[in-house]
N, C-alpha and C positions, 0 to 999 in steps of 0.2 A: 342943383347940379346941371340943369338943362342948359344956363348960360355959360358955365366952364366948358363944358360940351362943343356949343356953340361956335367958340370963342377959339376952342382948338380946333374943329374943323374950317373954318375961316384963314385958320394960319397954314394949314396945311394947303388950301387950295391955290395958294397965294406959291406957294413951292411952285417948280421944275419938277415936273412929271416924275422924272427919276426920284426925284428928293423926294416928290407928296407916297411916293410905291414906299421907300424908306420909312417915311415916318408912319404910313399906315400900315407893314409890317410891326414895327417895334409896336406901336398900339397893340396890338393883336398879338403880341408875344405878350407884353404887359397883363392884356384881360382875361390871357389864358392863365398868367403864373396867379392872378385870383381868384380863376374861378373853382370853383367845388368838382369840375366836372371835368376832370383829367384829361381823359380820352374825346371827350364833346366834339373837339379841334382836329382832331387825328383822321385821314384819310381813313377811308375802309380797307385799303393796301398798304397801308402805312410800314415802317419797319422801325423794331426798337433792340437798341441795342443795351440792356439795362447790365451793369458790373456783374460777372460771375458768372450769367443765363448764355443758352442759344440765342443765337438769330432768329428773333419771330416776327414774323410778315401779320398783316390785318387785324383787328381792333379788335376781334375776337377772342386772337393766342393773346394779345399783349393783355386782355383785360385778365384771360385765365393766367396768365404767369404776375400779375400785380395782384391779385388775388390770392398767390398761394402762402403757404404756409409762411416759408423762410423769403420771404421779400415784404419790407416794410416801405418806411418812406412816407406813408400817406399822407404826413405833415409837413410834404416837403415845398418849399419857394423858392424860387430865384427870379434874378433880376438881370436881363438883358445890357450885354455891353455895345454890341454892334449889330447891324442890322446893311446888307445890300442884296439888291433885287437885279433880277433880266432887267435886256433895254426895253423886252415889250411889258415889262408889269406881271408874269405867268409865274415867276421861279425866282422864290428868293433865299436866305438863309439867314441865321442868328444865333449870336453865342452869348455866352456869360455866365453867372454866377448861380449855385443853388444851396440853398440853406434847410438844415435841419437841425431845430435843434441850437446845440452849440457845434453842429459840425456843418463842411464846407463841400463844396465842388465844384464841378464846372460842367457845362455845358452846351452841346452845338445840335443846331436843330436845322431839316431843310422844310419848306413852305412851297406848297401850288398855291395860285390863286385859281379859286374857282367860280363857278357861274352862279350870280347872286352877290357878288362881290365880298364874298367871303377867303379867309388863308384858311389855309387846311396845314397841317403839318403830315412830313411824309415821308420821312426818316429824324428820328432822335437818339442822341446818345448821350451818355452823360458818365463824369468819372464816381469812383468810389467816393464815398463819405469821409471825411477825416477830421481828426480836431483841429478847431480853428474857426476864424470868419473870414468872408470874401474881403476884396484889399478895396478903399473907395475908387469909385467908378474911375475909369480911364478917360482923359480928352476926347471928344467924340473921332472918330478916324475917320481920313476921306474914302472913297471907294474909287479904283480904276476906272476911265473910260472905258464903254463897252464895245463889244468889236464885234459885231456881227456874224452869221457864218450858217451851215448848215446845219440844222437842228435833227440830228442822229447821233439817238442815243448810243448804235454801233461806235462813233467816233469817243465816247467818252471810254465804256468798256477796253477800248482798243490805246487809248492814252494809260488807263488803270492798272492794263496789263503790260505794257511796255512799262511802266513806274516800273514794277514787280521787276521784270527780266532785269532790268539795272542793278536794283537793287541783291538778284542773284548775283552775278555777271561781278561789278565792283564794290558791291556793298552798300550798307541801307545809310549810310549818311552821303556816299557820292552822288546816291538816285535822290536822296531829299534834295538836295542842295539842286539837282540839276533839275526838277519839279517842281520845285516851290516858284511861286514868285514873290512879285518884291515885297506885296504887302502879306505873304502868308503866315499863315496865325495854326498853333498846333494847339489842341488842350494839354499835352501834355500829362506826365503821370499823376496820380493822386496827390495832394498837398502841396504839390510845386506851382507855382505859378505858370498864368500862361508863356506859350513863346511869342514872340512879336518878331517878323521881320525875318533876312536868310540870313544874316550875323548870328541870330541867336539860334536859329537852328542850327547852324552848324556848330556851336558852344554845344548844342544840345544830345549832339552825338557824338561828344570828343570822345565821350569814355562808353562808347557802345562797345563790347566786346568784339573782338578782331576775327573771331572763330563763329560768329552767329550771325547767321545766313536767316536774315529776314525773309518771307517769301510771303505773298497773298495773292488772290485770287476776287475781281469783283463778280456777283451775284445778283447784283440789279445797278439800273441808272434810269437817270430821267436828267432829261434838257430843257430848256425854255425853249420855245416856237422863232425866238429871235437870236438861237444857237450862241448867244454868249455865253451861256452861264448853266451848270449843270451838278449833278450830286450823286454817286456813285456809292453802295455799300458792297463788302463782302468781308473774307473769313482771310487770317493769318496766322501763322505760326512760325518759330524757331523749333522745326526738328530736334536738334540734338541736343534742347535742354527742356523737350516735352512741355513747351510755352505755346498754349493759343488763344489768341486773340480774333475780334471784329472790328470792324471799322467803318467810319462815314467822314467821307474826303467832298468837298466842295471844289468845282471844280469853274476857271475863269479862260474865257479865251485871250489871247496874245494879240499883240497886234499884228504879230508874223504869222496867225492863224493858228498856231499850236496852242495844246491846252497844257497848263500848267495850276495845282493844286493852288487855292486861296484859306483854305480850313480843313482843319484835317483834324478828327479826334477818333476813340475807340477806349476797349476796356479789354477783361479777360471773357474768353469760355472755356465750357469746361471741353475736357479731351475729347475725339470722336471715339 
């Protein structure tokens, strides 16, 4: 194995710094989806957004709530579709596919890189299980130039909740649409495939209900040091059909400076 090894970090080095952060992400998603040790990867603050559960913060809650009774999974894999990183190499993200079984999902996860040249994962979420297998891998996708900017995380919370107001104000497809950008990717509900693109998110909320007022609220963010690139969690709901949900939205800077969502996925919780 030591010359396979070899042979790929060789090609990696031989990358554009952006590209070698990219490929030694996906590495590091790859060696986490085999290893035995789930949580190993996981910041000690980490946040996981598992179908069904609360929002639980650090390795602690998430090992007690993977532990309990009515949550399984332990058999579960998946395999990375895409992977892009900050301009300085600190904050990346990665989505794609998870397997159990004869059932399917999806998955979007964010990454620090930390000292020791290790990724740590530092929000994940993933949709419900369904029957079915994931569809073969997609062409690899390019990733936006990066744009620099101030790296405050206040500015992310403050773009998350402006999303939000929109989405009160005229509705939760006018506010995607005017959020998203070009290359933004949603997971999407359970057994559907991903979204690709603002064409398809706007398909994707033709038939949102006219009377259900989306609303949320973010509860954490973190930025990369070279303020392109950031990842925001928190809690949502539709009021008047006693629907709520969590989320983890990826977040990219513009080249006009504004931030606009690149990944965006969530599931359900239960009521407060």
């Amino acid at each position: 194995m030591r010359p396979i090894w070899l042979l790929v970090l060789l090609a990696m080095a031989a990358l554009p710094d952006r590209e070698r952060d990219r490929a030694a992400l996906l590495a590091a998603d790859r060696e986490l989806a085999r290893s035995k040790d789930f949580l190993g990867a996981f910041a000690e603050d980490a946040a996981y957004l598992y179908p069904g559960a609360r929002l639980v913060r650090g390795k602690n809650a998430i090992r007690a709530l993977l532990d309990s009774a009515d949550v399984g999974g332990g058999d579960l894999t998946w395999t990375p579709e895409f992977a892009d990183v900050s301009d300085d190499g600190t904050v990346g993200y990665t989505y794609g596919w998870t397997r159990s079984a004869d059932q399917q999902g999806k998955y979007l996860a964010c990454w620090r890189h930390r000292g020791g040249g290790s990724w740590m994962v530092t929000a994940y979420a993933r949709t419900r299980l369904t029957p079915g297998t994931p569809p073969p891998p997609a062409a690899p996708g390019g990733a936006a130039a990066a744009v620099r900017g101030l790296a405050d995380a206040r500015q992310l919370r403050s773009a998350d909740s402006a999303f939000a107001a929109l989405s009160v104000a005229r509705g939760a497809r006018s506010a995607f649409l005017s959020f998203a950008a070009t290359e933004a990717t949603m997971l999407g509900p359970p057994g559907a495939p991903m979204t690709h693109g603002r064409e398809a998110i706007d398909a994707a909320f033709a038939d949102f209900p006219a009377d259900a007022v989306l609303e949320w609220a973010p509860v954490g963010a973190d930025v990369a040091g070279s303020g392109d690139l950031g990842c925001t969690v928190g809690e949502a709901r539709i009021s008047a059909r006693n629907s709520y949900s969590k989320y983890l939205t990826v977040w990219k800077r513009q080249a006009d400076g504004t931030w606009k969502f690149v990944a965006d996925g969530g599931n359900a919780r239960p009521a407060p």
